[in-house]
TIGU-566455 format. One record per residue: x, y, z of N, C-alpha, C in turn; residue number from 1; residue in one letter. Coordinates in nm, 3 decimals, padded with zeros to 5 digits. Example, Ala and Ser with C-alpha at 12.3 -4.5 7.8 and 13.67 -1.06 7.14 Angstrom:
2
        nx        ny        nz       cax       cay       caz        cx        cy        cz   seq   type
    01.319   -00.569    00.780    01.230   -00.450    00.780    01.320   -00.330    00.780     1      A
    01.285   -00.225    00.708    01.367   -00.106    00.714    01.290    00.003    00.787     2      S
***
This chain:
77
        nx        ny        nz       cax       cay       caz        cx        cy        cz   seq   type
    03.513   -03.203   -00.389    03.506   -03.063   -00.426    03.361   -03.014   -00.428     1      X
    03.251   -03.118   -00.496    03.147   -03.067   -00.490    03.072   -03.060   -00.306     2      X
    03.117   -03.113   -00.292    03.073   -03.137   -00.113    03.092   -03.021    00.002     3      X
    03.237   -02.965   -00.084    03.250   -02.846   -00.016    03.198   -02.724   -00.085     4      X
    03.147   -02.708   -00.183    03.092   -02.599   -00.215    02.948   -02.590   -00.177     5      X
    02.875   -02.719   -00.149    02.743   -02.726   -00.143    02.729   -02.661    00.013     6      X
    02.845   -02.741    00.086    02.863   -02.709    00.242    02.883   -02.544    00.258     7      X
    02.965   -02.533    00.195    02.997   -02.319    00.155    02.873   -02.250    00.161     8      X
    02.776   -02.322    00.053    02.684   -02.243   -00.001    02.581   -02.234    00.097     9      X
    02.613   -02.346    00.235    02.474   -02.371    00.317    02.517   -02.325    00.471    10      X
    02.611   -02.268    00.440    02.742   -02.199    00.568    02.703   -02.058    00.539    11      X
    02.691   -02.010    00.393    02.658   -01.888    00.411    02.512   -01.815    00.401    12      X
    02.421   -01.914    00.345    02.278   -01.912    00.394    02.250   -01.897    00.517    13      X
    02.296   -01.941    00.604    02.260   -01.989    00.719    02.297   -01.866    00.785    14      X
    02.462   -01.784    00.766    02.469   -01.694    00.825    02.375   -01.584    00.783    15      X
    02.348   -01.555    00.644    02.279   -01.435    00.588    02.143   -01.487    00.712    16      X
    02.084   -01.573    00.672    01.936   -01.611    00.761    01.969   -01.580    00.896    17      X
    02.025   -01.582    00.920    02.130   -01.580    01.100    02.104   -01.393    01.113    18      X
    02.163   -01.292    01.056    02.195   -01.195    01.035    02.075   -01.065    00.974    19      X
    01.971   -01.142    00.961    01.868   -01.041    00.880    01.778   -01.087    00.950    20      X
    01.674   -00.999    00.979    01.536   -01.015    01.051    01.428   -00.935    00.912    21      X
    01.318   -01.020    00.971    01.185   -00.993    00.913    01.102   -01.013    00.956    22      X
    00.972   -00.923    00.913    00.889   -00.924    00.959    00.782   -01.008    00.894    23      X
    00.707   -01.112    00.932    00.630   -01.215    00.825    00.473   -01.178    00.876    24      X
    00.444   -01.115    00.929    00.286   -01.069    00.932    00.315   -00.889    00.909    25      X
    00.243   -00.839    00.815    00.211   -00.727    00.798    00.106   -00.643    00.873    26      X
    00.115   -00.559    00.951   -00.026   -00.518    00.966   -00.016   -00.368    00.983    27      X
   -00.102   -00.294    01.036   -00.116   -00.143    01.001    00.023   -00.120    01.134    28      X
    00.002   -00.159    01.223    00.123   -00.125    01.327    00.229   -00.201    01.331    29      X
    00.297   -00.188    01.198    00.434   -00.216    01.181    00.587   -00.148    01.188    30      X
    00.656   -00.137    01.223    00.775   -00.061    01.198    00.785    00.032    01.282    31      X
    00.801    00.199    01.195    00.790    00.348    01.260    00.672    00.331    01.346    32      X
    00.574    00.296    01.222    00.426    00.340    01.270    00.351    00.280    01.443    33      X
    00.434    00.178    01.458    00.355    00.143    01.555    00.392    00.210    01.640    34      X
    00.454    00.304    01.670    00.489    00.426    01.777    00.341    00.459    01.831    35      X
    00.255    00.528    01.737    00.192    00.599    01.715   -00.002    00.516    01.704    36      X
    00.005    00.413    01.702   -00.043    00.350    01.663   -00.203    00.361    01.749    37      X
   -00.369    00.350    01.628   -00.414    00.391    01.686   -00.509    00.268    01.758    38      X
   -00.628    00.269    01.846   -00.687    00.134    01.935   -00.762    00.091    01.794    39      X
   -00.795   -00.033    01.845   -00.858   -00.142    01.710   -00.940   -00.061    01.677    40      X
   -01.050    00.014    01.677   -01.152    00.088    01.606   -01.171    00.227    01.575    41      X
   -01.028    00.233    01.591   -01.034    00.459    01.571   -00.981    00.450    01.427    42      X
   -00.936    00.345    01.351   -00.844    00.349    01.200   -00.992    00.345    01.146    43      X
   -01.122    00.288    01.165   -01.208    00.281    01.082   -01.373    00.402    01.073    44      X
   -01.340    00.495    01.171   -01.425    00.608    01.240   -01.401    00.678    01.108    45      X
   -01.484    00.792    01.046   -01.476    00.886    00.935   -01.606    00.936    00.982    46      X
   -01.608    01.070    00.986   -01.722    01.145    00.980   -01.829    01.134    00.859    47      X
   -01.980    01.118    00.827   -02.020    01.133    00.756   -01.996    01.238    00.664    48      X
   -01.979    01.370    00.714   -01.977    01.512    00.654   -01.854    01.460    00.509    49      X
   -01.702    01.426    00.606   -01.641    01.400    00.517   -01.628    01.296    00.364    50      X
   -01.679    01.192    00.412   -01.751    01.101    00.319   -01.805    01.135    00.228    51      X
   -01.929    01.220    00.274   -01.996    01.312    00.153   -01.919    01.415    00.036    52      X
   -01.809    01.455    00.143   -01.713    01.565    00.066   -01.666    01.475    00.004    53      X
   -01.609    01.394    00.027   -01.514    01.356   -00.047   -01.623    01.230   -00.219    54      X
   -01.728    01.182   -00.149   -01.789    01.178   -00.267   -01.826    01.263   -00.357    55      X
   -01.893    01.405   -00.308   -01.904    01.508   -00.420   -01.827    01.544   -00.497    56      X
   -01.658    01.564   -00.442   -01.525    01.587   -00.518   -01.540    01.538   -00.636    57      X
   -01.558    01.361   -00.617   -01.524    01.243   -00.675   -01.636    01.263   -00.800    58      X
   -01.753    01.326   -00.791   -01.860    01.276   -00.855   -01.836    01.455   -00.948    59      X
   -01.792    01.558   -00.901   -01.752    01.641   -00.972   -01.636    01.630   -01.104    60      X
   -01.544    01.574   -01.010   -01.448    01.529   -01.089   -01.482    01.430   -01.240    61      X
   -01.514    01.323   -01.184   -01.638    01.253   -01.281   -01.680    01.303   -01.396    62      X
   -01.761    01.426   -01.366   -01.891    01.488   -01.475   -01.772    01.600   -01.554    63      X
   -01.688    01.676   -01.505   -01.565    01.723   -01.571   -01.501    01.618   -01.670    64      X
   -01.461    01.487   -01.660   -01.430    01.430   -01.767   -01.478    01.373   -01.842    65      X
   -01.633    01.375   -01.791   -01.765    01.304   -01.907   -01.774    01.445   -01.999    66      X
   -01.770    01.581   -01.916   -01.782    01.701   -02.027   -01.638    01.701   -02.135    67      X
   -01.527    01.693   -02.070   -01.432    01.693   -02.149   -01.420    01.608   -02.296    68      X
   -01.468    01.457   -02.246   -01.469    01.357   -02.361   -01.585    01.373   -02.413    69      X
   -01.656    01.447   -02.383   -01.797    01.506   -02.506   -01.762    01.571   -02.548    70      X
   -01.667    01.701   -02.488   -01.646    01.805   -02.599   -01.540    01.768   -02.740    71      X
   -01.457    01.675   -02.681   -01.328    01.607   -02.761   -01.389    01.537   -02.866    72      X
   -01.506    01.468   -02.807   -01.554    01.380   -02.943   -01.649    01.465   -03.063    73      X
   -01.735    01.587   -02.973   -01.808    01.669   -03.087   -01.676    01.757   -03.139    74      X
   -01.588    01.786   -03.080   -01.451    01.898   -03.184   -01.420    01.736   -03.303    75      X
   -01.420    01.657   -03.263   -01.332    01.603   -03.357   -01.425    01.528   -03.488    76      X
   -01.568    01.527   -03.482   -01.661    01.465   -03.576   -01.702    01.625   -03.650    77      X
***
């Protein structure tokens, strides 16, 4: 009895493994995306201009919550 359940259990592994695919390396051109997908060195190109924008955002954003938690700590002393 136990012989046949072990055998069951390795009958239907085998089919599930049989029946499902995967993908075991990940990379940016996987799936949908690799339709579309761009040559080895255009994913890592960014304009300086933008860089900058997007650091100033970052560094605005920043000094807004250094003002906020100054003002929070002088309202509350």
């Amino acid at each position: 009895m136990q012989v046949r359940a072990v055998l069951v259990l390795a009958v239907v592994a085998l089919v599930a493994v049989a029946t499902s695919r995967a993908q075991l390396n990940f990379t940016p051109w996987w799936g949908k995306r690799a339709l579309g997908a761009p040559a080895a060195g255009d994913c890592v190109s960014a304009s300086p201009q933008a860089l900058l924008s997007i650091l100033n955002a970052a560094q605005a954003e920043v000094q807004k919550l250094i003002d906020c938690s100054r003002f929070t700590s002088e309202a509350n002393s």
